[in-house]
N, C-alpha and C positions, 0 to 999 in steps of 0.2 A: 681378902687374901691377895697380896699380889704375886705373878708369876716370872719366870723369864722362860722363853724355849732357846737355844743355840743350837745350830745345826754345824757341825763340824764334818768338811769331807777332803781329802788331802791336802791335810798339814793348816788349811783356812777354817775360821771361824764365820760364821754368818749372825748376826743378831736380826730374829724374827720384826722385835719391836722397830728397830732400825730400818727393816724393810716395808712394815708395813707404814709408816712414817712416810718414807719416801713416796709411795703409792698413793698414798692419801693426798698429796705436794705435787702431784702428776694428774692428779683428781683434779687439783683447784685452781693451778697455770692453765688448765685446757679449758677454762672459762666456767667452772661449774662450781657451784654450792655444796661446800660440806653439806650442809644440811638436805642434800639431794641425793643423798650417798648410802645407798641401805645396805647394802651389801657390797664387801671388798674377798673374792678368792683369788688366793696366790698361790701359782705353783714353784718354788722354788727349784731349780734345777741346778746343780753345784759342776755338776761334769759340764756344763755350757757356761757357767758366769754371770745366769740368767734369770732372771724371776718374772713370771709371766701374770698378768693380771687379768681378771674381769672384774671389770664395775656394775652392780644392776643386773646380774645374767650377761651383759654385753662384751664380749670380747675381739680380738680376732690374732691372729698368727705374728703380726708385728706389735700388739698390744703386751711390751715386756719392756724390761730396761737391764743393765746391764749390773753385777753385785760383785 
């Protein structure tokens, strides 16, 4: 089965796939191995523009990019 989620918050769409994409592209420019990559959480924040990532459990407060 495949899915889609969209997250819609005023008046903008957000596509989850899209973001998680991107994240994974931020994983692999910063010198690291898909294949090193066990876990990806996103917190998407819409009121900011924001999606905020942890890699591995590792995160930190400027670890986000901009959606």
């Amino acid at each position: 089965m495949k899915s889609n989620l969209f997250v819609q918050f005023n008046g903008k769409d957000f596509d989850t796939n899209q973001i998680l994409d991107y994240a994974k592209e931020i994983w692999k420019t910063s010198g690291n191995k898909v294949k090193d990559l066990n876990t990806v959480d996103l917190y998407l924040k819409p009121e900011e523009n924001r999606c905020y990532y942890v890699f591995n459990g590792e995160g930190s407060d400027d670890s986000f990019f901009e959606v």
